[in-house]
C-alpha atoms as an extended CHARMM CRD file, in Angstrom:
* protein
*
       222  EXT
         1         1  UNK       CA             10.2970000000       20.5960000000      -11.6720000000  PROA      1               0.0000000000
         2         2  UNK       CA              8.3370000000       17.8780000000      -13.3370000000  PROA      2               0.0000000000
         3         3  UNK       CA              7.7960000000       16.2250000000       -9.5940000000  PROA      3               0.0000000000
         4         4  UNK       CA              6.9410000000       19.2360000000       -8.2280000000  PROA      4               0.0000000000
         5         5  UNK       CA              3.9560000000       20.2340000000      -11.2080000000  PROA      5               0.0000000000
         6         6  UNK       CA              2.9390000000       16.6770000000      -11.2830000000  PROA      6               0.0000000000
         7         7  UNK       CA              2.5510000000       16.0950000000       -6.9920000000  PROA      7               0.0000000000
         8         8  UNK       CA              0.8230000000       20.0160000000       -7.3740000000  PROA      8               0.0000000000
         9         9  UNK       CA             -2.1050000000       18.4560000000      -10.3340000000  PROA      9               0.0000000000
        10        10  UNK       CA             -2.8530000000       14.8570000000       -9.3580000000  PROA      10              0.0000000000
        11        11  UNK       CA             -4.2070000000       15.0960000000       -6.3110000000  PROA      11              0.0000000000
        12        12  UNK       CA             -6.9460000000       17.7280000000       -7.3290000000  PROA      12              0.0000000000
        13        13  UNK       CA             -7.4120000000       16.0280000000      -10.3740000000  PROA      13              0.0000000000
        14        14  UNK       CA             -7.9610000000       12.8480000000       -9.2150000000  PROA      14              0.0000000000
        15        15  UNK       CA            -10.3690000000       14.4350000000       -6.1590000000  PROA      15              0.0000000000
        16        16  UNK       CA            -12.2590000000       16.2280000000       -9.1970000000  PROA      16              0.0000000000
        17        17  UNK       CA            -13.0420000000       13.5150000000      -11.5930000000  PROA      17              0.0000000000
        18        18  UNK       CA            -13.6750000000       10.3870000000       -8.8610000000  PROA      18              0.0000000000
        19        19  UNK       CA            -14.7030000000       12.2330000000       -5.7860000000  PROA      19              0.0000000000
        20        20  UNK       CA            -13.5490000000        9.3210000000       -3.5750000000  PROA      20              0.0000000000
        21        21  UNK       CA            -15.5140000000        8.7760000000       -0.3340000000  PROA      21              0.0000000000
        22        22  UNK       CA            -12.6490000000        9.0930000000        2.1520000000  PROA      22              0.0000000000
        23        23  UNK       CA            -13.0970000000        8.2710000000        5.7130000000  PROA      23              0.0000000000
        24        24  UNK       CA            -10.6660000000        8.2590000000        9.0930000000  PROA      24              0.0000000000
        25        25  UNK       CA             -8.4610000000       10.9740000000        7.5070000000  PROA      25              0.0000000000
        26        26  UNK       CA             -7.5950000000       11.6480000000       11.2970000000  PROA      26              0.0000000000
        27        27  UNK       CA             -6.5770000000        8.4400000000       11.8850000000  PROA      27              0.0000000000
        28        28  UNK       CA             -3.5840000000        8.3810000000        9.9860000000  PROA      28              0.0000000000
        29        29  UNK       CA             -0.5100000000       10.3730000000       12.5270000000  PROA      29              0.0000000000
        30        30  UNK       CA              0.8300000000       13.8340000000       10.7670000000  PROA      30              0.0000000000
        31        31  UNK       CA              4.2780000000       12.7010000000       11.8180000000  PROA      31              0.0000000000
        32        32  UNK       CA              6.2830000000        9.8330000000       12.8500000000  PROA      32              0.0000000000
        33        33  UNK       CA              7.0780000000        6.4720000000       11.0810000000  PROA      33              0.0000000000
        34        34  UNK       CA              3.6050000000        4.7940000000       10.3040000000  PROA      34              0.0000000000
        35        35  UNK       CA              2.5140000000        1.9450000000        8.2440000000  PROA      35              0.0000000000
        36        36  UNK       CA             -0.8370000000        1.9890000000        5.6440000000  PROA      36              0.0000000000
        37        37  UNK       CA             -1.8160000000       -1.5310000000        6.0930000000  PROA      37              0.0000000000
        38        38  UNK       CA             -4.4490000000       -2.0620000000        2.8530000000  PROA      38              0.0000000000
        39        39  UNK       CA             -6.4870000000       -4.8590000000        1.2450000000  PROA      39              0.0000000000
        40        40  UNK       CA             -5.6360000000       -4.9910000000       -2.5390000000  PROA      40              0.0000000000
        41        41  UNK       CA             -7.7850000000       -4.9700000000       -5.4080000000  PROA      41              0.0000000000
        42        42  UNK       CA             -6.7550000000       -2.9450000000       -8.3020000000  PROA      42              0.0000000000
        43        43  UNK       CA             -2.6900000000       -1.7150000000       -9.6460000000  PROA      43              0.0000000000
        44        44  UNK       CA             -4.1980000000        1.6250000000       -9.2540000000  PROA      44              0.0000000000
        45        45  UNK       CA             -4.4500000000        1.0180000000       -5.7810000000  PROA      45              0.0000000000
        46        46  UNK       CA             -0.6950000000        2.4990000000       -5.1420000000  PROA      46              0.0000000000
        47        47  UNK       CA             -2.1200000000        5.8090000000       -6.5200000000  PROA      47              0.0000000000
        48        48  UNK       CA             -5.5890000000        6.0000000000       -4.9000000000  PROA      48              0.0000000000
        49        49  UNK       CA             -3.6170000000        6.1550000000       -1.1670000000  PROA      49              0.0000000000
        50        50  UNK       CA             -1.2540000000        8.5550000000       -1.8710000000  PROA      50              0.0000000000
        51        51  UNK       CA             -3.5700000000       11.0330000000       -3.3750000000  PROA      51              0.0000000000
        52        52  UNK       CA             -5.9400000000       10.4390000000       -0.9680000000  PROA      52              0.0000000000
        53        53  UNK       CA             -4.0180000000       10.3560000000        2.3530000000  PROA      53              0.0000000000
        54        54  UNK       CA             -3.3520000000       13.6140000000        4.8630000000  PROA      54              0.0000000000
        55        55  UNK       CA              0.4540000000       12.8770000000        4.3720000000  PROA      55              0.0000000000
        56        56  UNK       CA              3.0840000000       11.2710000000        1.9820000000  PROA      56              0.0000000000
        57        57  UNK       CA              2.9270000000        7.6270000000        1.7520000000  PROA      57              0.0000000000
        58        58  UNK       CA              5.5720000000        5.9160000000        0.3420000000  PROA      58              0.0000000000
        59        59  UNK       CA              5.1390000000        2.4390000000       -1.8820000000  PROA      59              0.0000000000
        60        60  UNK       CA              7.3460000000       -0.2280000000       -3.1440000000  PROA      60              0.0000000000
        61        61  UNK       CA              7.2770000000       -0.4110000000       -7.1920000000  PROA      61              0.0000000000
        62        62  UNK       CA              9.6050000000       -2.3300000000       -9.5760000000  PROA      62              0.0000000000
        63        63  UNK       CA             12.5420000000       -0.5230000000      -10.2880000000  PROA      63              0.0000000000
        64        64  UNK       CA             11.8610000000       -0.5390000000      -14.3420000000  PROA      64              0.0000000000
        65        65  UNK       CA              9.3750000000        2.2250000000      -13.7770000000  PROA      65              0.0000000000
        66        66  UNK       CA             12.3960000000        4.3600000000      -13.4640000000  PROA      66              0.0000000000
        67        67  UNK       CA             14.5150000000        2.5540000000      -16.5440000000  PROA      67              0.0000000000
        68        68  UNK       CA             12.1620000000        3.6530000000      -19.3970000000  PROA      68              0.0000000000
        69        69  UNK       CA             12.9240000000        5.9130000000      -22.6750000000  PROA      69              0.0000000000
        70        70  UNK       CA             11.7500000000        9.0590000000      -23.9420000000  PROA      70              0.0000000000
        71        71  UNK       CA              8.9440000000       10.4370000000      -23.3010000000  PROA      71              0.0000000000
        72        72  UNK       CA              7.2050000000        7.6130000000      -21.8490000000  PROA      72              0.0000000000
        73        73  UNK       CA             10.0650000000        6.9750000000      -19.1860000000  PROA      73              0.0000000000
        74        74  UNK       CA              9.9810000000       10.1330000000      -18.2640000000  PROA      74              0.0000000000
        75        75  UNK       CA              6.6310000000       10.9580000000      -17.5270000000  PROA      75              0.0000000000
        76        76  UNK       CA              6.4270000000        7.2490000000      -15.9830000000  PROA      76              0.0000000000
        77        77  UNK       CA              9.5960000000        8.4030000000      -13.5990000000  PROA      77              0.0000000000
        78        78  UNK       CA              8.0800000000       11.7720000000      -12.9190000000  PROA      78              0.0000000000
        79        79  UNK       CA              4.5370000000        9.8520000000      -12.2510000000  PROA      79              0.0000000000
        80        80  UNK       CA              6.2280000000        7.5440000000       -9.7810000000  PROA      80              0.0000000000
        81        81  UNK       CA              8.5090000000       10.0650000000       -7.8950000000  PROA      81              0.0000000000
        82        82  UNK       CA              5.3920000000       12.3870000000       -7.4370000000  PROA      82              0.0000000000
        83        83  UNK       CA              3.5780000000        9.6080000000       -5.2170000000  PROA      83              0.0000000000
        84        84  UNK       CA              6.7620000000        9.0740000000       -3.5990000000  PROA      84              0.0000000000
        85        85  UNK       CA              7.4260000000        5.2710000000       -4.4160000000  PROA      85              0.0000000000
        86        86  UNK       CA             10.1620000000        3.6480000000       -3.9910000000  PROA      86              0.0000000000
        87        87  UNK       CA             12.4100000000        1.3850000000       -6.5330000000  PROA      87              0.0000000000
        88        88  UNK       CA             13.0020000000       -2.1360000000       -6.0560000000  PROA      88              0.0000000000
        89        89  UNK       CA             14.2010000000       -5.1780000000       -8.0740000000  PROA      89              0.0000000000
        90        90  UNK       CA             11.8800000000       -8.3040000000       -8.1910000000  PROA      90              0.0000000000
        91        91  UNK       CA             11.7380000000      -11.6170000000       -9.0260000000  PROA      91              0.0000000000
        92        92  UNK       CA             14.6210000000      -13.6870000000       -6.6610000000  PROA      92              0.0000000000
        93        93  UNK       CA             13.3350000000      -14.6930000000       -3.8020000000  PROA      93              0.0000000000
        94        94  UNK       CA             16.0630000000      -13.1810000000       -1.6330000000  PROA      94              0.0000000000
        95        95  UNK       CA             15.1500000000       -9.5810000000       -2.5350000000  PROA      95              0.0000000000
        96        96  UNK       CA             11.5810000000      -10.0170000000       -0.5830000000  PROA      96              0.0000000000
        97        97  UNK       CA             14.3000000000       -8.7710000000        2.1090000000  PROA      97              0.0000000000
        98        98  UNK       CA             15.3870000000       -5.9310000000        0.5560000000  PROA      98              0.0000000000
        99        99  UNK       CA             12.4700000000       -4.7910000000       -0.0420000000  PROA      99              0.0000000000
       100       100  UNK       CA             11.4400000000       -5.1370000000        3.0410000000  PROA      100             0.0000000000
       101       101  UNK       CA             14.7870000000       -2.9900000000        4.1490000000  PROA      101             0.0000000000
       102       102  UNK       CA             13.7450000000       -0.5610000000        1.7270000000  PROA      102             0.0000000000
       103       103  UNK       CA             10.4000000000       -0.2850000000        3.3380000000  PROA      103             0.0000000000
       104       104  UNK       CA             12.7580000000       -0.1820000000        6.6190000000  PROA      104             0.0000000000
       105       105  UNK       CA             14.4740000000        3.2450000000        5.7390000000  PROA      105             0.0000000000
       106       106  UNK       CA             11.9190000000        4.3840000000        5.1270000000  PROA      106             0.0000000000
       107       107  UNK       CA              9.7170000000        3.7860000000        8.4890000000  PROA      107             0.0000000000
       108       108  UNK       CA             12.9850000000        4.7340000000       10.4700000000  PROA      108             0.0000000000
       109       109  UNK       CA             13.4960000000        8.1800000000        8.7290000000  PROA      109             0.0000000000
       110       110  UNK       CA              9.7540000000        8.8260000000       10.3510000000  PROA      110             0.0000000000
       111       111  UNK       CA              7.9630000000        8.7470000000        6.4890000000  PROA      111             0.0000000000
       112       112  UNK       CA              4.5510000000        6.7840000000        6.1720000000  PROA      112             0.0000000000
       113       113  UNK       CA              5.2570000000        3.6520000000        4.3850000000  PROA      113             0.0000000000
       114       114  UNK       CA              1.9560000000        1.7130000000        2.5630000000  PROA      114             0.0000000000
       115       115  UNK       CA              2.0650000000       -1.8120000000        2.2430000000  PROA      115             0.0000000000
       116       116  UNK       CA             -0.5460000000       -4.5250000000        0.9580000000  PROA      116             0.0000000000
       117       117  UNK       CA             -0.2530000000       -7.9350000000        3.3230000000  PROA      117             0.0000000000
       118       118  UNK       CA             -2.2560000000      -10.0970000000        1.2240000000  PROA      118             0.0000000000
       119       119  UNK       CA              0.8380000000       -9.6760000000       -0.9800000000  PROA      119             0.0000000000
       120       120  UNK       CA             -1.2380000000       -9.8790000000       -4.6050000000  PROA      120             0.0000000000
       121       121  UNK       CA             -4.6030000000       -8.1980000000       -5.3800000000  PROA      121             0.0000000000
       122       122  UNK       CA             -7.6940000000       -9.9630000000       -4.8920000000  PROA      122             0.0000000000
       123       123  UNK       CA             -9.2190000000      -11.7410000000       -8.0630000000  PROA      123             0.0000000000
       124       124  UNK       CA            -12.6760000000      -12.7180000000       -6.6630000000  PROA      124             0.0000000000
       125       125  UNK       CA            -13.1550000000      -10.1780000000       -4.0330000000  PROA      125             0.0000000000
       126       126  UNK       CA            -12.6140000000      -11.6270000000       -0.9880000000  PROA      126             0.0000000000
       127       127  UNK       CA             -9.8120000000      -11.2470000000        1.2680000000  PROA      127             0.0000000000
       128       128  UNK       CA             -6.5400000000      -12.9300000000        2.0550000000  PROA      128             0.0000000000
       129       129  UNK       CA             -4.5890000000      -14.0920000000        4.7430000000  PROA      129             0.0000000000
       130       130  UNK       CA             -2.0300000000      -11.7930000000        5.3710000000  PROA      130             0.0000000000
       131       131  UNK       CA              1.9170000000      -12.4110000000        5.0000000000  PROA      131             0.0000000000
       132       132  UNK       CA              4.1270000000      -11.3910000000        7.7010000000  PROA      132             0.0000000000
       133       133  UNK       CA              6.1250000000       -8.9330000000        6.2510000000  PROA      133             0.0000000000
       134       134  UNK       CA              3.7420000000       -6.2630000000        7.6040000000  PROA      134             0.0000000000
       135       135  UNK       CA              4.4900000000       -7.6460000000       11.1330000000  PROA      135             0.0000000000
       136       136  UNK       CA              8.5610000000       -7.5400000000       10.4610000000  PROA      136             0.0000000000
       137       137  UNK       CA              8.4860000000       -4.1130000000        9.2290000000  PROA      137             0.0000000000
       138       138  UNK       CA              5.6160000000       -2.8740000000       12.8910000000  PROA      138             0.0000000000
       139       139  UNK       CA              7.9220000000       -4.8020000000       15.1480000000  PROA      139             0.0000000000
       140       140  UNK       CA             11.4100000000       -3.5100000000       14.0040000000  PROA      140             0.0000000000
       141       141  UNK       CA             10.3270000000       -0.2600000000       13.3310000000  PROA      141             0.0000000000
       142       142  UNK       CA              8.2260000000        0.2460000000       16.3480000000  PROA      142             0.0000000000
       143       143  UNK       CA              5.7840000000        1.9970000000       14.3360000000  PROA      143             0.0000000000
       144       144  UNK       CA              2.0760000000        1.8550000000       14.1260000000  PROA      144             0.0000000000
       145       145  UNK       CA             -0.0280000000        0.3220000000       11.7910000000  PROA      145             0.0000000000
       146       146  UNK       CA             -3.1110000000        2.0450000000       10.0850000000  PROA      146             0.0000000000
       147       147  UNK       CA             -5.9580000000       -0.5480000000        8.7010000000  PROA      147             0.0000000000
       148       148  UNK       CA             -7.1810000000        0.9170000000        5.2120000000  PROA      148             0.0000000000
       149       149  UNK       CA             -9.8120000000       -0.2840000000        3.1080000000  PROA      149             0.0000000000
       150       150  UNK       CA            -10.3030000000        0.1250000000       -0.6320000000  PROA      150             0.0000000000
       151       151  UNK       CA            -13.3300000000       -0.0210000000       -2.2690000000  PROA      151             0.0000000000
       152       152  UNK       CA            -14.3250000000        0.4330000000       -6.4510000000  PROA      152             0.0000000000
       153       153  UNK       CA            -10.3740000000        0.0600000000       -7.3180000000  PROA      153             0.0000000000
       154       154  UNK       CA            -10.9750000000       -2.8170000000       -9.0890000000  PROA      154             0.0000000000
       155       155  UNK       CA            -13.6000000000       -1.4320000000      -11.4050000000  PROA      155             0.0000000000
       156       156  UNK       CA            -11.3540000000        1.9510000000      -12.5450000000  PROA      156             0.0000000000
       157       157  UNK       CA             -8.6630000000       -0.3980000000      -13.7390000000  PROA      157             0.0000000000
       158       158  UNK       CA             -9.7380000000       -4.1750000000      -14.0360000000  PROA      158             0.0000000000
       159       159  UNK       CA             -7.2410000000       -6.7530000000      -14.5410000000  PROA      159             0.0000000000
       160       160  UNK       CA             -6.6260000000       -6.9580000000      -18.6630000000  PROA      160             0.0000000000
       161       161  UNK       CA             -7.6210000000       -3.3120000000      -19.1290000000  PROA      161             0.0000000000
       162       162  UNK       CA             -5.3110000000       -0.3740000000      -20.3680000000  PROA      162             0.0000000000
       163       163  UNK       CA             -7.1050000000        2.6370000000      -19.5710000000  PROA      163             0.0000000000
       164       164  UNK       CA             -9.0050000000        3.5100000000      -16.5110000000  PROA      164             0.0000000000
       165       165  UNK       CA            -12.5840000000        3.6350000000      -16.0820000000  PROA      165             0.0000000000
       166       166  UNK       CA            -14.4750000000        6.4810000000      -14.1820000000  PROA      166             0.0000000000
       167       167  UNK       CA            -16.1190000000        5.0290000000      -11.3490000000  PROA      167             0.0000000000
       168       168  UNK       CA            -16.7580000000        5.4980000000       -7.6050000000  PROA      168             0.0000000000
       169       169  UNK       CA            -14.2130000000        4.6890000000       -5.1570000000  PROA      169             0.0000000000
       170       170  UNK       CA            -14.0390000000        4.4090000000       -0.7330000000  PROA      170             0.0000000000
       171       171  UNK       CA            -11.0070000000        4.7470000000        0.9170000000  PROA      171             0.0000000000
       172       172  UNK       CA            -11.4870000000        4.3630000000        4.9160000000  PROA      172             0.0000000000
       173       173  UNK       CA             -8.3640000000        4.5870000000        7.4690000000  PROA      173             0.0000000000
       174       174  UNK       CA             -9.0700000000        2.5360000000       10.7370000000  PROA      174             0.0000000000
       175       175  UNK       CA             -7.9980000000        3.8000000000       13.7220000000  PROA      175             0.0000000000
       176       176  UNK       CA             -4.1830000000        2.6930000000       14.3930000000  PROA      176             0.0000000000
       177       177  UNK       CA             -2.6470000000       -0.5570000000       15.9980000000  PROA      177             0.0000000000
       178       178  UNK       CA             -0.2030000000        0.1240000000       18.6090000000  PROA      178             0.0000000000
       179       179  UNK       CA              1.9700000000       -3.1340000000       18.8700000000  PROA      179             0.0000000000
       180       180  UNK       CA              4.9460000000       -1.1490000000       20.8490000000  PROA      180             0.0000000000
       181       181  UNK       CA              4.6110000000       -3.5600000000       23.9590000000  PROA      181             0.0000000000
       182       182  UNK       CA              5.7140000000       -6.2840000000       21.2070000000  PROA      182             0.0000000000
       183       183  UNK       CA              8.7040000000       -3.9050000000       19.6760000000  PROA      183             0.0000000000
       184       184  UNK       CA             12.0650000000       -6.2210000000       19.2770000000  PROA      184             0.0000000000
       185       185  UNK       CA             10.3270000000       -9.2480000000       19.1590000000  PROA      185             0.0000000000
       186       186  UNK       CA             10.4300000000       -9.2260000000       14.9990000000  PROA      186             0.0000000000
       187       187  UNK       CA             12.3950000000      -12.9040000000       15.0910000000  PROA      187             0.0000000000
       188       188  UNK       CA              9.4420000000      -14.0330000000       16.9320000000  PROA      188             0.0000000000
       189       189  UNK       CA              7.2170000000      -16.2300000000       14.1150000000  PROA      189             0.0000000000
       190       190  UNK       CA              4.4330000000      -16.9520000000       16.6500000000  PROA      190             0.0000000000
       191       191  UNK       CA              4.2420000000      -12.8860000000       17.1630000000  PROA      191             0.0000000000
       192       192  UNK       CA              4.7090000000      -11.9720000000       13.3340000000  PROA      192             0.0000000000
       193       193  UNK       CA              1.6170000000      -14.4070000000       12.7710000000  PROA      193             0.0000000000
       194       194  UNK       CA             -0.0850000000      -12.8160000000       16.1330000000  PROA      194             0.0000000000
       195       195  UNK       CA              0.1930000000       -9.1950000000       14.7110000000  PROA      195             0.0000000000
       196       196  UNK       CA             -0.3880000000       -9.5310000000       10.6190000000  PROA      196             0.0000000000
       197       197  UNK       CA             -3.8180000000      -11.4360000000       12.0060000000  PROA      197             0.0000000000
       198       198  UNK       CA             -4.7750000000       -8.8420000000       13.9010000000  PROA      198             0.0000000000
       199       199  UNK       CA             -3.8090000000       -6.2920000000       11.2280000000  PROA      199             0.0000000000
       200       200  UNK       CA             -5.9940000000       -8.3280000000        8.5060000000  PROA      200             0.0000000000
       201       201  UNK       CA             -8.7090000000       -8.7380000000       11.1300000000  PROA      201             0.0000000000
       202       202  UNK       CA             -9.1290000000       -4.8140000000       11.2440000000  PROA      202             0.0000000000
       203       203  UNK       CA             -8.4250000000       -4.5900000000        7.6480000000  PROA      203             0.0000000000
       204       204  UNK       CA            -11.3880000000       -7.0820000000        6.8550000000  PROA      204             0.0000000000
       205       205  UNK       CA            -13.3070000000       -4.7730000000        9.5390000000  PROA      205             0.0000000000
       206       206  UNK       CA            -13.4060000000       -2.0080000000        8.0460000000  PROA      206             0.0000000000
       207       207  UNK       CA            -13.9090000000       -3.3820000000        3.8830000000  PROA      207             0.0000000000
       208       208  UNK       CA            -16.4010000000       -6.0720000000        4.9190000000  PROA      208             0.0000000000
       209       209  UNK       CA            -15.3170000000       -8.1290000000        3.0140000000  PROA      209             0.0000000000
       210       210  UNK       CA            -15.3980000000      -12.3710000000        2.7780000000  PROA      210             0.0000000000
       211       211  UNK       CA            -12.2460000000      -13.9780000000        4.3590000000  PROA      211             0.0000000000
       212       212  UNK       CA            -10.6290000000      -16.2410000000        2.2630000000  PROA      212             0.0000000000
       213       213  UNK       CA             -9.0140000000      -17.7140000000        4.7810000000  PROA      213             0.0000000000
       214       214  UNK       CA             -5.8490000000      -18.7660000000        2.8280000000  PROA      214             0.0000000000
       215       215  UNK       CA             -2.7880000000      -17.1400000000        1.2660000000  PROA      215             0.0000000000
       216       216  UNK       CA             -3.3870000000      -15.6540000000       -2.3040000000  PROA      216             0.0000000000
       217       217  UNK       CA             -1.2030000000      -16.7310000000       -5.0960000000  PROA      217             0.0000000000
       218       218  UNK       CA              0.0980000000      -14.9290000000       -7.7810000000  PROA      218             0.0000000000
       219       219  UNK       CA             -1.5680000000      -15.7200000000      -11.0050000000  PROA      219             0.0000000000
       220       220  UNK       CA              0.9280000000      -18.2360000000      -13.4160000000  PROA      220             0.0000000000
       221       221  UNK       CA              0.2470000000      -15.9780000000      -16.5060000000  PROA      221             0.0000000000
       222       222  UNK       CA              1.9480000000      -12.4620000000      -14.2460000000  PROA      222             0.0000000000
């Protein structure tokens, strides 16, 4: 009941008090396993999509979302269910593959499944080079992938700030990457690093913004 009221209010809600620029809407396939392919800039990133998209897009998010107490845990649970993410665990490196299986079921029971290749938001801006997970998950799955670009994120939410900000936001969706003439070639490295380049390319396309050119680390102090 709480999922249900809470998927029914946030998406009007959040329309009404940022009015988000959204463009490509019909670029992103009603049906079928697809894959958001974003740049990342902000935590509140994983809610901007969903509420924004024409369909359900499911995200990965750390499973202690769902472990909470009282009345926070439960309006954190209900908060996470209603944009459809999914639990995982973190922090071993051999569970980078389950969540990537996780992201998986999800692509092969035909759901939309959002993903951010530069692995960590951007600090400065600019954009990373993007890890190959995103080309694992096209290639198995046979699915396309959808180029989106986020702009303001970073100012409703930035990083050592509790409460978001008012302020304007963009959300485009590119038109989609078909990579099915590459589909079972996943094992492939020299393919995985053919496809996530192309899928950053469009990404940096459509957000315009300055290629880093290298991976992006995650910050010591997170």
């Amino acid at each position: 009941m709480i999922k249900t009221v809470a998927k029914l209010v946030l998406k009007p809600l959040v329309k009404l008090v940022y009015r988000p620029r959204i463009e490509g809407l019909r670029n992103v396939p009603r049906k079928g396993g697809v894959i958001l392919a974003s740049n990342h800039l902000s935590f509140i990133d994983s809610v901007v999509i969903p509420l924004t998209a024409p369909r359900p897009i499911s995200f990965l998010a750390k499973a202690e979302y769902w472990q909470g107490k009282g009345v926070k845990g439960r309006v954190l649970r209900s908060f996470f269910d209603a944009i459809d993410a999914v639990p995982v665990q973190r922090g071993e490196a051999h569970l980078a593959q389950v969540a990537l299986d996780a992201a998986l079921e999800v692509l092969n029971n035909g759901q939309a499944f959002g993903i951010y290749p530069e692995g960590t938001r951007s600090l400065d801006r600019r954009i990373y080079r993007g890890k190959t997970g995103v080309a694992w998950l096209a290639l198995t799955a046979g699915v396309p992938v959808v180029p989106v670009a986020l702009a303001g994120t970073d100012e409703i939410q930035p990083v050592g700030t509790r409460r978001p900000r008012i302020r304007k936001v963009t959300v485009k969706f590119g038109e989609p990457l078909d990579f099915s003439h590459l589909h079972g070639q996943a094992r492939n490295a020299r393919v995985r690093r053919q496809v996530t380049d192309e899928v950053m390319a469009a990404i940096q396309a459509l957000s315009g913004q300055e290629p880093a050119e290298v991976y992006n680390e995650v910050p010591k102090a997170a």
